[in-house]
C-alpha positions in Angstrom: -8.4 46.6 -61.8 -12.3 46.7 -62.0 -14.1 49.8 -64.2 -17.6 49.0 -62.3 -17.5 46.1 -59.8 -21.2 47.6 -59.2 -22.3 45.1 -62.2 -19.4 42.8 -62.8 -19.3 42.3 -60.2 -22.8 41.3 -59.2 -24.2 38.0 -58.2 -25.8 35.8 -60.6 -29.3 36.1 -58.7 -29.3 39.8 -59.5 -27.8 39.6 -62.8 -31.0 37.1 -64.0 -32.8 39.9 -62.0 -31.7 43.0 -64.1 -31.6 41.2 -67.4 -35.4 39.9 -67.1 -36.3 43.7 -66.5 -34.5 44.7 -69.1 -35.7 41.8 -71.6 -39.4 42.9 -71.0 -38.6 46.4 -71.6 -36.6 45.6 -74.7 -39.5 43.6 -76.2 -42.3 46.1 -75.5 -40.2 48.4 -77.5 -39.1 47.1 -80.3 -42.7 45.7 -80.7 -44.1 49.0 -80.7 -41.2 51.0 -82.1 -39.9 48.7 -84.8 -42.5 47.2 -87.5 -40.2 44.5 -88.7 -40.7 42.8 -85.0 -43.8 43.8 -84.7 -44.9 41.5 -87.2 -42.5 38.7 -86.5 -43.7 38.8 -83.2 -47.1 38.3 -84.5 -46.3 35.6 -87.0 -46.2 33.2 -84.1 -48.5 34.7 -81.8 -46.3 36.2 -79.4 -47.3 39.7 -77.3 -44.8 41.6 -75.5 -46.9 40.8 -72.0 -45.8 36.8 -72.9 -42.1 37.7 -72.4 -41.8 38.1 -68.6 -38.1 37.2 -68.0 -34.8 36.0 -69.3 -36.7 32.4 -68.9 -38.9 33.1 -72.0 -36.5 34.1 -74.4 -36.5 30.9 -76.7 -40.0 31.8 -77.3 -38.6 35.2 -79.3 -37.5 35.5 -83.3 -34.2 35.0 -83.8 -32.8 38.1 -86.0 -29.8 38.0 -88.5 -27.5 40.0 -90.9 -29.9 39.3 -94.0 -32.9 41.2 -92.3 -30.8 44.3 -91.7 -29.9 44.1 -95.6 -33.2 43.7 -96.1 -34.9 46.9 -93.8 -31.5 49.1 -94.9 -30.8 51.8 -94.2 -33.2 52.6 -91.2 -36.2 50.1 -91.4 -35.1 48.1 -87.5 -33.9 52.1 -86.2 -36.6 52.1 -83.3 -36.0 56.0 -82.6 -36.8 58.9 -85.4 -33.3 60.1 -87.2 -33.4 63.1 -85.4 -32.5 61.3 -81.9 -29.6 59.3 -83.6 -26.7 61.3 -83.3 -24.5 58.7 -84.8 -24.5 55.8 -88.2 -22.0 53.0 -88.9 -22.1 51.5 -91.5 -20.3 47.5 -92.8 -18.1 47.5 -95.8 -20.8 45.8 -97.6 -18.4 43.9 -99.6 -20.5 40.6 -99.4 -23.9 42.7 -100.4 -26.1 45.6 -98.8 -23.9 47.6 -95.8 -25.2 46.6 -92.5 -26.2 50.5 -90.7 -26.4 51.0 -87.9 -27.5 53.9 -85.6 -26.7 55.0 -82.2 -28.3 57.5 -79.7 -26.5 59.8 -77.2 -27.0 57.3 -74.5 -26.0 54.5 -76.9 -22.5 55.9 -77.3 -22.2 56.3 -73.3 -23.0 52.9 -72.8 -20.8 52.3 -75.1 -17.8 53.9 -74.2 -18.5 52.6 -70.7 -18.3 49.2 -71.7 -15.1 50.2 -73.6 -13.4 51.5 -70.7 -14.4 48.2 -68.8 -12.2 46.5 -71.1 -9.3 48.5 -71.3 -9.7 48.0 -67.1 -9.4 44.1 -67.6 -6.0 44.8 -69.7 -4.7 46.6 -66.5 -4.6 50.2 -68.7 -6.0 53.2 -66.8 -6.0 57.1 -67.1 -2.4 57.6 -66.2 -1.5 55.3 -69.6 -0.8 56.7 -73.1 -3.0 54.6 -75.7 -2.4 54.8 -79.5 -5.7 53.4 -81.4 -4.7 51.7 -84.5 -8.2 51.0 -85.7 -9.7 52.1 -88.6 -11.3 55.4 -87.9 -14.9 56.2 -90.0 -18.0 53.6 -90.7 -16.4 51.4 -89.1 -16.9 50.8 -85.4 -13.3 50.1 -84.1 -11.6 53.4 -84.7 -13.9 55.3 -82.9 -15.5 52.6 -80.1 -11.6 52.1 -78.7 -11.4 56.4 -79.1 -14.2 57.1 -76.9 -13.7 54.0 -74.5 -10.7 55.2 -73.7 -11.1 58.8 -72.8 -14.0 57.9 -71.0 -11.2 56.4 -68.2 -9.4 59.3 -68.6 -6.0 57.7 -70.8 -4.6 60.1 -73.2 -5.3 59.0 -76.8 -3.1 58.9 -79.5 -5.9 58.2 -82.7 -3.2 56.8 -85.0 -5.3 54.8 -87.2 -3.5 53.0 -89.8 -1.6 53.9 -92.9 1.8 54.6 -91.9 3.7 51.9 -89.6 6.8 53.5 -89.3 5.2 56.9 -88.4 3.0 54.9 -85.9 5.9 53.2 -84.2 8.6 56.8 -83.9 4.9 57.8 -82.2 4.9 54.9 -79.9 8.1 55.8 -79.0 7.9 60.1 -78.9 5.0 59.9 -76.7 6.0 57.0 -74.6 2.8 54.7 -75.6 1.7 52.3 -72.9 -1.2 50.8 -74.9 -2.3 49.9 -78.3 -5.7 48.8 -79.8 -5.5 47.0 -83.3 -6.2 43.8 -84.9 -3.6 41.1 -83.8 -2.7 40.7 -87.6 -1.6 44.2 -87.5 0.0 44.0 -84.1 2.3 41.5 -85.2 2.9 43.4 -88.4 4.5 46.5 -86.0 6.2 44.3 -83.8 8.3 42.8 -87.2 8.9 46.5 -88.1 10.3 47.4 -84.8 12.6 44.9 -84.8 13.5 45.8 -88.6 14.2 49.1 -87.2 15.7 48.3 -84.0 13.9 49.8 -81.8 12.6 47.4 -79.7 15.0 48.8 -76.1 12.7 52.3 -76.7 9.2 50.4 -76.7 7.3 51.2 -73.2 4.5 49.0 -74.5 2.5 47.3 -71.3 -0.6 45.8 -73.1 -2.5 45.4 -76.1 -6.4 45.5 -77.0 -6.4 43.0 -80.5 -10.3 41.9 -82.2 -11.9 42.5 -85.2 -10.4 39.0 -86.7 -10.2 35.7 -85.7 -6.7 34.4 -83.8 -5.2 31.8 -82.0 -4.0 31.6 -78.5 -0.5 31.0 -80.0 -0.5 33.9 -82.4 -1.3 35.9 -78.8 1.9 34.3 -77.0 3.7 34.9 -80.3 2.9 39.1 -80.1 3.8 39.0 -76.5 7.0 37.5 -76.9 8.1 39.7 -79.4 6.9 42.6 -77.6 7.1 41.9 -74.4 3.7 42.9 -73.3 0.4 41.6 -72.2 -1.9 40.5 -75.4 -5.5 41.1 -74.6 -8.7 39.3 -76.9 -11.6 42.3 -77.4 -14.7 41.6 -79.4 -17.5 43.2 -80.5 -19.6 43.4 -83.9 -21.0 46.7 -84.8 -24.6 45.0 -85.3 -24.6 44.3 -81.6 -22.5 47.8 -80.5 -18.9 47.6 -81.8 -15.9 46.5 -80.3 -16.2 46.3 -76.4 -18.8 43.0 -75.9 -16.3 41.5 -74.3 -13.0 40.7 -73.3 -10.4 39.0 -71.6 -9.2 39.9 -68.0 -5.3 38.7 -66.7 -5.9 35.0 -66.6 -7.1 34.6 -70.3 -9.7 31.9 -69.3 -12.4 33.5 -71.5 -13.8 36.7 -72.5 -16.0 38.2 -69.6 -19.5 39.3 -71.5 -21.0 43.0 -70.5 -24.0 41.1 -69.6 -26.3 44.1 -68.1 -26.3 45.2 -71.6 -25.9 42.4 -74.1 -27.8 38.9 -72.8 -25.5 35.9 -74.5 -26.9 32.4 -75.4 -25.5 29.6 -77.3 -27.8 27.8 -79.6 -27.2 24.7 -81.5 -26.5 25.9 -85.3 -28.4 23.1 -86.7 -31.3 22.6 -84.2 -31.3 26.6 -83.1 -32.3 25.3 -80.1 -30.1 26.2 -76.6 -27.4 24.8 -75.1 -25.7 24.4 -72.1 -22.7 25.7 -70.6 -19.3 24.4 -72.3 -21.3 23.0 -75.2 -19.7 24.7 -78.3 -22.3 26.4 -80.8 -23.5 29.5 -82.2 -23.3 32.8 -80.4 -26.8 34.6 -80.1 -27.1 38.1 -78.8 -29.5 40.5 -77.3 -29.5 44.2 -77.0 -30.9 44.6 -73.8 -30.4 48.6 -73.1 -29.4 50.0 -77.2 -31.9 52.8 -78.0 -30.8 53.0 -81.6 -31.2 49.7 -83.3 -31.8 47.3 -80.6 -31.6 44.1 -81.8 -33.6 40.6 -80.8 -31.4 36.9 -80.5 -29.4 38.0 -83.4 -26.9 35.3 -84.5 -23.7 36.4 -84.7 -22.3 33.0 -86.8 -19.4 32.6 -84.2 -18.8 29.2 -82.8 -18.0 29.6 -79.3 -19.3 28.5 -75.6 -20.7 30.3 -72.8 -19.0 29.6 -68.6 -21.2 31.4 -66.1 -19.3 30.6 -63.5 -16.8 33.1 -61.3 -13.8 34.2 -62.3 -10.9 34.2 -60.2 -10.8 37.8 -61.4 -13.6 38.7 -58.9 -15.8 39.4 -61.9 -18.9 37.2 -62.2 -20.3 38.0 -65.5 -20.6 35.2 -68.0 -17.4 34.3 -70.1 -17.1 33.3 -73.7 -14.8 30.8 -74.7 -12.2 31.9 -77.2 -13.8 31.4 -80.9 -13.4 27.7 -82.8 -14.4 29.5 -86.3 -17.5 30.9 -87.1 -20.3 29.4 -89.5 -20.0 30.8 -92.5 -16.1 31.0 -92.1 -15.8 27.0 -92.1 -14.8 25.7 -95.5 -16.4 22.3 -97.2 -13.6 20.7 -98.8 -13.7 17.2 -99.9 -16.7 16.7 -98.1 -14.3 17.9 -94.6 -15.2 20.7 -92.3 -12.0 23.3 -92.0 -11.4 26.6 -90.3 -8.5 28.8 -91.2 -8.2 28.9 -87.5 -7.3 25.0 -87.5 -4.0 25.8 -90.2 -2.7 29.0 -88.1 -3.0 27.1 -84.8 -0.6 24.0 -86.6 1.7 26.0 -88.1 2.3 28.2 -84.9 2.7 24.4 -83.2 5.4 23.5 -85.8 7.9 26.3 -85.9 9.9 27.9 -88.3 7.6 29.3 -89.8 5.1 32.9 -89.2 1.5 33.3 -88.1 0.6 34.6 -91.8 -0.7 32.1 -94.2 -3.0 31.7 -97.2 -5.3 29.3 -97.8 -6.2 29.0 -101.8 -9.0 26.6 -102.5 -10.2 25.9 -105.8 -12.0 23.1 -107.9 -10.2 21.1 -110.8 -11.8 18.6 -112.5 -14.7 18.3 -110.4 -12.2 17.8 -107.6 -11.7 20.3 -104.3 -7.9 20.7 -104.0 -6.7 23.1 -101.2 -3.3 24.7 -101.8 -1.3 26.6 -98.3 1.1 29.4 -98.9 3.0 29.7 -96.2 5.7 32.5 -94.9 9.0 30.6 -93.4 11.5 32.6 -91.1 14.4 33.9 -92.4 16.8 31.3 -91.6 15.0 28.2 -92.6 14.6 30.1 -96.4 18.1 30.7 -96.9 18.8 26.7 -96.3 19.8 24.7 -99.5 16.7 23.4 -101.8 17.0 19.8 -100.0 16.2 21.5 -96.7 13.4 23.6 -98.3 11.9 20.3 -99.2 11.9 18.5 -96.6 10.3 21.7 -94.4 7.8 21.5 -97.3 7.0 18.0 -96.5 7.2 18.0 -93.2 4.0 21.0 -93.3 2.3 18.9 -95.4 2.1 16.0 -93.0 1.1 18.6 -90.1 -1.4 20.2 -92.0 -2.8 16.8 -92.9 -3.1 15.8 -89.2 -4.4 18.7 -87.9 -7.1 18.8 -90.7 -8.1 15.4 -92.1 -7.4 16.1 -95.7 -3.8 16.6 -98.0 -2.4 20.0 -98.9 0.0 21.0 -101.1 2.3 23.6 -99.6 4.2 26.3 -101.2 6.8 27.8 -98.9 7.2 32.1 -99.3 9.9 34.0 -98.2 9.6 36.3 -95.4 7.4 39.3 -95.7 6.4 37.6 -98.8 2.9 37.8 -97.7 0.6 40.9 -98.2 0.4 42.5 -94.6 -2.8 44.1 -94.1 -3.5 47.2 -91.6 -7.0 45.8 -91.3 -8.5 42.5 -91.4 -6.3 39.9 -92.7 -7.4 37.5 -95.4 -6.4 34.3 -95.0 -8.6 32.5 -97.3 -9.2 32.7 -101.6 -11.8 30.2 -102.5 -12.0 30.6 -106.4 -14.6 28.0 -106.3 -17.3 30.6 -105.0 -16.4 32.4 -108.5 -17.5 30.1 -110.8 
């Protein structure tokens, strides 16, 4: 099922076509609208008549999270307040909030890039779909609300707070879909079968982002439910959940490239690479009114595949995310993503998807220390058992990440559970 084969749909010719038109536009606006690129622009001598297609965009600034901290709250808005009929805003919790602002026709597009997703999980208007997002500042509540009822699906706006509630829903109201962060997902899935419930569950698919996960944590949640596990993704910087995501054959997450125009760039070098090369995801805004946004660099560590799906969809595809930059860890002079420790354990067996990764500095020394959460009936075992599990994680970890770890094994459900984003990693050594 295709939401608007009009411009997935499209061949590459006319894709380059659209986006060029839309680049020039973009650039002429923000010049003129927003000062901050006004003057970046001129920093390096650049005019908006210079940017004549998709061809000349390494000659542009690239923009990041620091320079909406610095303009906050409205300095890269390119429309006056009274035309923005909508403001998210980031926690903050690692400084300033990131805000942003949408227009009426920003929430459209929006939603209609929503619904194009909840197409490529094979959910339409005749399906029930309960939205355990957060609902407020942040984007994903309300991005899967409106994505949804713009294809015509009855919404259930759960949020999160209450699992058991949430799942006697799922149940009452026959639920066909469900939109949540994967950590979260597989959080309700151990509570139905805690309750026993799992013969009532009309579950069909699932819309997971908002966090990093592996593709085993995906097979995990659709083994235990039964269902369809779908990757969405989306940063509220570049428009909120609904970027892009994953049709039936899981082979990368199809972009929504009339409106956002992907590039990978070398993280070192910033320069661009080509397709399958892994680097840093870049982003532009090519259509958002409110706060469009030039090559901004989303820190995620992915690669780009332009090629046609077997889908029928033609729009570019982004491979599923290796980390991101500033979520890789430094320790002992070895690069490590959390990513890396889910995706061994998953491998191993016997134990669950949720972890924590504690690193800290003794005596000048990086030492990394992994809790992890075992299944029931490896932690009921005698001590001898325990240890040799113990060991026997140890040595994986250590292959799959270059460096020793000491393990502490914790019972099940012995790990916080988080209805949001899960945190996987404590580095003390940042709070020295």
């Amino acid at each position: 099922m295709i939401w608007n084969e009009t411009k997935e749909c499209m061949s590459r010719d006319e894709m380059i076509n659209l986006q060029s038109a839309r680049l020039v536009k973009l650039v002429d606006r923000v010049y003129h609208n927003v000062e901050f690129y006004r003057k970046k622009m001129q920093a390096v001598g650049l005019e908006p008549g210079d940017i004549r297609g998709i061809e000349d965009l390494d000659k542009l600034p690239f923009t990041t999270k620091d320079d909406l901290r610095e303009t906050y709250p409205f300095g890269l808005f390119a429309v006056p307040n009274s035309q923005i009929v909508r403001i998210h805003a980031s926690s903050g919790t690692t400084g300033k909030p990131t805000v942003v602002g949408y227009t009426r026709r920003d929430i459209d597009v929006w939603s209609e890039c929503v619904a194009r997703c909840i197409s490529m999980a094979g959910l339409g208007k005749n399906d029930i779909i309960q939205v355990a997002y957060g609902y407020g500042l942040f984007t994903g509540g309300l991005g899967a609300h409106y994505g949804a009822e713009k294809m015509g699906a009855t919404v259930v706006p759960m949020s999160t707070g209450n699992t058991k509630k949430l799942i006697n829903m799922m149940i009452d109201f026959g639920v066909t879909g469900i939109m949540c962060t994967p950590s979260y997902l597989l959080h309700i899935a151990e509570t139905i079968e805690e309750m026993g419930v799992r013969d009532q569950i009309k579950l069909k698919a699932s819309l997971n982002g908002a966090e990093p996960w592996t593709e085993k944590m995906r097979h995990k949640i659709e083994e235990k439910l039964g269902i369809e596990a779908h990757d969405i993704y989306g940063l509220s910087e570049i428009m909120g959940p609904g970027v892009a995501t994953d049709c039936n054959l899981h082979c990368g997450l199809h972009v929504h490239e009339d409106h956002f125009l992907p590039e990978i760039v070398d993280p070192e070098t910033l320069k661009p690479v080509g397709d399958g090369m892994t680097g840093e995801l870049v982003f532009s805004t090519l259509t958002k009114e409110g706060i469009p946004l030039i090559r901004y660099r989303t820190k995620d560590l992915t690669s780009l595949d332009h090629s046609t799906c077997e889908c029928g969809r033609t729009t570019a595809r982004i491979a599923r995310f290796k980390g991101r930059t500033d979520d890789m860890l430094i320790i002992r002079g070895v690069n490590v993503f959390p990513s890396q420790i889910e995706s061994a354990l998953l491998e191993m067996g016997g134990t669950t998807p949720h972890y924590l990764m504690i690193v800290d500095r003794v005596n000048n020394l990086d030492t990394l220390e992994v809790h992890v959460e075992v299944e029931e009936r490896f932690f009921s075992d005698e001590i001898r058992a325990l240890e040799n599990l113990t060991k026997q994680i140890e040595y994986t970890l250590q292959q799959a990440i270059g460096l020793a770890a000491k393990v502490k094994l914790v019972e099940p459900k012995g790990l916080e559970r988080s209805m949001g984003k899960s945190v996987h990693v404590i580095d003390k050594r940042k709070l020295d």
